[in-house]
C-alpha positions in Angstrom: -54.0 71.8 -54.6 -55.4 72.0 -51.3 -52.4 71.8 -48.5 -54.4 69.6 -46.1 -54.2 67.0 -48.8 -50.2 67.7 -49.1 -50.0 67.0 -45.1 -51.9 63.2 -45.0 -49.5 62.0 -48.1 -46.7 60.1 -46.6 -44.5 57.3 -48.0 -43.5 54.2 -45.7 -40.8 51.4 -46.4 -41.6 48.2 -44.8 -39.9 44.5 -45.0 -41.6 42.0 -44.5 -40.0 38.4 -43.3 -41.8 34.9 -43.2 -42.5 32.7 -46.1 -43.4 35.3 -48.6 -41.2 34.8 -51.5 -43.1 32.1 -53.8 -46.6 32.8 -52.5 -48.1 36.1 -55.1 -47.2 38.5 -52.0 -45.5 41.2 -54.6 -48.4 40.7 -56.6 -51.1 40.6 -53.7 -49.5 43.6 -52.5 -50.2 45.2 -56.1 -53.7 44.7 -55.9 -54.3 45.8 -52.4 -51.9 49.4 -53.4 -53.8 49.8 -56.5 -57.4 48.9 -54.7 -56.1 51.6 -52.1 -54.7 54.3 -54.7 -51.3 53.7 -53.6 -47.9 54.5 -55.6 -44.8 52.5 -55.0 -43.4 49.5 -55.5 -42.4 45.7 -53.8 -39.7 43.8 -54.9 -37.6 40.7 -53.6 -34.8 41.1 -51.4 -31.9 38.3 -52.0 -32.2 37.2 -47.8 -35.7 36.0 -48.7 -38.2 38.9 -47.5 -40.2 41.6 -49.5 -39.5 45.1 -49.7 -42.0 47.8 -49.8 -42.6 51.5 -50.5 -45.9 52.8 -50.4 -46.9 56.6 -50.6 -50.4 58.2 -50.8 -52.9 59.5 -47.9 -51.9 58.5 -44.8 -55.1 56.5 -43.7 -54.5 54.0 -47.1 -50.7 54.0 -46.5 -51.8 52.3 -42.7 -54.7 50.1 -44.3 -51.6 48.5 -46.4 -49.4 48.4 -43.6 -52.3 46.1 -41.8 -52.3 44.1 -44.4 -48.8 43.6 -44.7 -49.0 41.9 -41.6 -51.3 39.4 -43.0 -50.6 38.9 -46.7 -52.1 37.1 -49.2 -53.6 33.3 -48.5 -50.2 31.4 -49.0 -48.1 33.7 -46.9 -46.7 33.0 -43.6 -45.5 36.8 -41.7 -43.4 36.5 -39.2 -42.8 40.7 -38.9 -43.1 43.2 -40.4 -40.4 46.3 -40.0 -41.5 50.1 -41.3 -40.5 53.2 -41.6 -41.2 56.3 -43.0 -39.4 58.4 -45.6 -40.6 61.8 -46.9 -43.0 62.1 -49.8 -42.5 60.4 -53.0 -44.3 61.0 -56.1 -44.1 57.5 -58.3 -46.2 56.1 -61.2 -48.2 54.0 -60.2 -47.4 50.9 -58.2 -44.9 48.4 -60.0 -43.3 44.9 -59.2 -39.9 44.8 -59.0 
């Protein structure tokens, strides 16, 4: 494997708060991983926001970060805290 790939993988934990518990944000997020050939997972936390871990290349782990910020149609953001954890190999993306 080429090390230069190795470098740009990184793995980022973000939670998001807003209305987006309800509103297909774990699953939005899914697709959008997936589209981006992310590995991870989101899940509920109990105080009402999302949790999520994405790893892959660097550029697609930021792409999903943007679009955390957004979120599906139904979801209202109101922040978005991340930060990054060292490189973690999962399979595939999953909703927890």
């Amino acid at each position: 494997m080429d090390e230069r790939a190795v470098e740009h993988r990184v793995c980022y934990r973000c939670v998001v708060a807003g209305r987006v518990q309800g509103v297909f944000f774990r699953a939005s997020t899914r697709e959008q991983a997936m589209r981006l050939g992310l590995t991870g997972y989101a899940r509920n936390l109990s105080d009402g926001r999302v949790e999520v871990l994405a790893c892959g290349e660097a550029a697609s782990v930021a792409q999903l970060r943007d679009w955390l910020r957004i979120g599906p149609a139904r979801a209202d953001v109101s922040g978005v805290a991340c930060e990054p954890l060292d490189y973690q190999g999962w399979p595939g993306f999953v909703i927890d």
